[in-house]
C-alpha angles and dihedrals in degrees: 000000000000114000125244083257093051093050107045088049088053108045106006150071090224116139119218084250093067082038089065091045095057090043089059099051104048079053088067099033098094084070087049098045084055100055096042095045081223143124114238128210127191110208121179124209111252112246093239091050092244093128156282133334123200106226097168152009142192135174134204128265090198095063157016116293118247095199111050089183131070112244091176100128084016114128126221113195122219113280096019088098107037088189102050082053091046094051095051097042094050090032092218134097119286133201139190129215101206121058127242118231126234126179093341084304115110115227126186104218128208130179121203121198112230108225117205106184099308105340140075110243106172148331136269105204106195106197114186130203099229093183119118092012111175136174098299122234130241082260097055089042091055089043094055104041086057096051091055093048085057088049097055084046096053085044093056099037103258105111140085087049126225108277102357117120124156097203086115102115096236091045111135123257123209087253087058101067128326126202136164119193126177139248085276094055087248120136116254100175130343128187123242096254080055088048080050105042088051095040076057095060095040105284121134127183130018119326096210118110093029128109100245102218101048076052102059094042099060082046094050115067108238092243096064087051094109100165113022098187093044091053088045099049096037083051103047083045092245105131123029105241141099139249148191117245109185131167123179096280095031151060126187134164118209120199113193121200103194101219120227109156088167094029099267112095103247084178134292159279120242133192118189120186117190098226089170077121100042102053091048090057091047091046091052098047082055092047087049085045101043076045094055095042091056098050094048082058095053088052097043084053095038083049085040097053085033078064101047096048083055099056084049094060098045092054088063091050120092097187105108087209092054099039094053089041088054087054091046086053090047093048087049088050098043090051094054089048089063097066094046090054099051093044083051084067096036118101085204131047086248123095132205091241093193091075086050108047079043083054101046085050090060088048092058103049085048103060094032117134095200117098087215107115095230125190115214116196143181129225120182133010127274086202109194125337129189114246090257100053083038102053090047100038084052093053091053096035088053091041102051093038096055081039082061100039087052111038100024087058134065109243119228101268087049084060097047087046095049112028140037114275091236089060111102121218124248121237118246133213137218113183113204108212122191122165126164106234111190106305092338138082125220122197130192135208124190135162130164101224137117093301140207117345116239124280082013112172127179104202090054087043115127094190105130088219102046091049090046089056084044098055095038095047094033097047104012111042092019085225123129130236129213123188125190154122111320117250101262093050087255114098137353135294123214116184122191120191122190140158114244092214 
């Protein structure tokens, strides 16, 4: 189904700027589709002037559709809907007495031209299902009178207002709470979920006849009044905006629509939604966040003092063999406290992995033995992981870097056994490669250093490290590991492949 954009590049005359217009007001049109009963269709002059294009389409929650197919893409020629060419000729709203028939179902159509300053820039076709009409009630009185005051002000230009859009997510819907006040901000009729909505923050007894603002500030404590003129203005139905009213047992959020269906604001329309429920939901997923944050920092400083107590130790120790295997376990532990600590400052339990593989590097090259000046250096981007797929991958990326640093390098006494003393060491390089390739990860790992020993064979490896990246890629991350001769015949490859889900 091609999008309002698409179609107005591709038959129309139509700037971005009434682009913008008709954006905001589809954004609103659900509002409108309600009160009316009606289905609502947006259709946009071709540019030839060889008819009529339908760009949108919406249809009402608080009745039966009128128009079980979607038209949205569909083309209308000149002269096939005499309304829809009447309408734009006479640029005014036009009517018809006698209902059209769809699918056995009778719908009184309306089209209402959509002003933008002084043009014409599209039409609102209103098709409603007339089956099963009944005496209305005072609701749908109420309903439909409104929808016709927001006719006459699409048709003048007035609406959507500068600004004002609905697409938030608790933004409140015409079945949530309906109210219509007077120039005056005084109520004039308001539905039973508004009566409800209003009995949940205090209030006993109808609201009709009050002026709704002088109302909800004696409801709303003085000290949750965060924007007076805001509330003011949003409850007496002056600025089109919306607001959030809240005592100590309620929550409540009011959207006025100032209505000017000949361009003075005889009153306006209001929408209350009750979201008590909704904001202690929300409260308690920050409270479980700010909970979780907090944990992840008491075990990046208890891996952290782990760590430390470690070092400690290896510094008392005079075997050369227990000393280096305690600085193993602190760079292990280090690693992992890395994660910990960046997932301490995350609002999500997903981690930018790139600030921590740059991290663990510098680690590395820190803590290396070897008096081999060694680059480490990234290629590609990790993007977010989840805490699960970043604790583990750490652990492998820290292990098989410091396994090529050491074993891929010369250490200082090699040097002194094989070259002269005034020969300066070159500097080596391990590129670190990582690319997302569908729902899977691939790392690479290679270094140009001496490379793999002969006969070399990972599964029988008894290297600690490189069991340790075995156990956590193979049955942690169910991922797979390769290790071999670089491509060039200087160095080492490693190659981890892992899913991302």
């Amino acid at each position: 189904m091609p999008s309002l954009t698409e179609l107005v590049r591709a038959h129309t005359d139509l700037d971005d700027a009434d682009v913008d217009w008709l954006t905001r007001l589809m954004a609103d049109w659900q509002i409108i589709a309600d009160l009316s009963f009606a289905d609502l269709v947006l259709w946009l002059r071709d540019g030839d002037d060889r008819g009529f294009w339908a760009g949108g389409q919406m249809r009402p929650t608080t009745g039966p559709t009128a128009l079980v197919d979607d038209v949205v893409g569909t083309f209308v020629p000149a002269g096939r809907r005499r309304m829809l060419d009447k309408a734009w000729e006479q640029q005014r709203l036009i009517r018809e007495g006698d209902p059209e028939w769809s699918d056995d179902v009778p719908v009184r159509v309306e089209v209402v031209p959509v002003r933008r300053g002084d043009r014409v820039i599209a039409l609102i076709m209103r098709n409603t299902n007339l089956l099963g009409v009944r005496t209305p009630s005072r609701l749908e009185l109420a309903y439909v009178q409104t929808a016709s005051d927001l006719a006459q002000m699409i048709s003048h230009g007035h609406f959507p207002p500068e600004g004002q859009r609905s697409e938030d997510a608790d933004a409140p819907r015409v079945g949530d709470g309906f109210m219509r006040v007077d120039a005056s901000g005084r109520v004039t009729y308001a539905s039973p979920n508004a009566l409800s909505v209003y009995r949940r923050l205090g209030h006993q007894g109808d609201l009709a006849g009050l002026v709704l603002g002088d109302l909800t500030r004696e409801l709303v404590p003085a000290r949750r009044r965060q924007d007076e003129e805001t509330l003011s203005a949003v409850l007496g139905g002056r600025a089109p905006r919306a607001a959030e009213v809240t005592t100590d047992g309620a929550s409540v959020i009011v959207r006025s629509i100032p209505l000017l269906p000949r361009g003075e604001r005889i009153g306006a329309l209001i929408l209350l939604r009750d979201v008590t429920d909704l904001r202690r939901r929300e409260r308690e997923l920050m409270t479980k966040d700010a909970t979780i944050r907090e944990i992840h920092h008491r075990v990046k400083n208890n891996l952290q003092t782990v760590a430390a107590l470690l070092r400690l130790q290896a510094r008392r120790i005079d075997v050369p063999e227990a000393k280096w295997a305690l600085e193993e376990a602190v760079r292990r532990v280090g690693s992992i406290a890395i994660v910990h600590e960046t997932l301490s400052q995350a609002v999500a339990e997903h981690v930018e992995f790139d600030e921590i593989a740059d991290r663990l590097a510098r680690m590395v090259s820190d803590v290396s033995a070897t008096g081999h000046r060694v680059e480490i250096r990234r290629e590609g981007s990790f993007g977010d992981l989840s805490s699960e797929v970043a604790t583990a991958l750490a652990m492998v990326v820290t292990e098989v870097l410091q396994n090529a640093v050491e074993h891929g390098y010369p250490t200082d006494e090699d040097q002194v056994a094989s070259a002269d003393d005034a020969v300066e060491p070159a500097t080596g390089l391990i590129v670190l490669s990582v690319r997302q390739v569908r729902d899977r990860l691939e790392v690479e790992v290679v270094d140009d250093g001496v490379g793999l020993p002969d006969g070399f064979d990972l599964v029988g490896s008894t290297n600690l490290g490189l069991s340790i990246v075995r156990t956590l890629v193979e049955s942690e991350l169910g991922g797979h590991i390769t290790m071999g001769a670089a491509p060039d015949g200087r160095g080492t490859r490693v190659v981890i492949d892992v899913p991302l889900d």
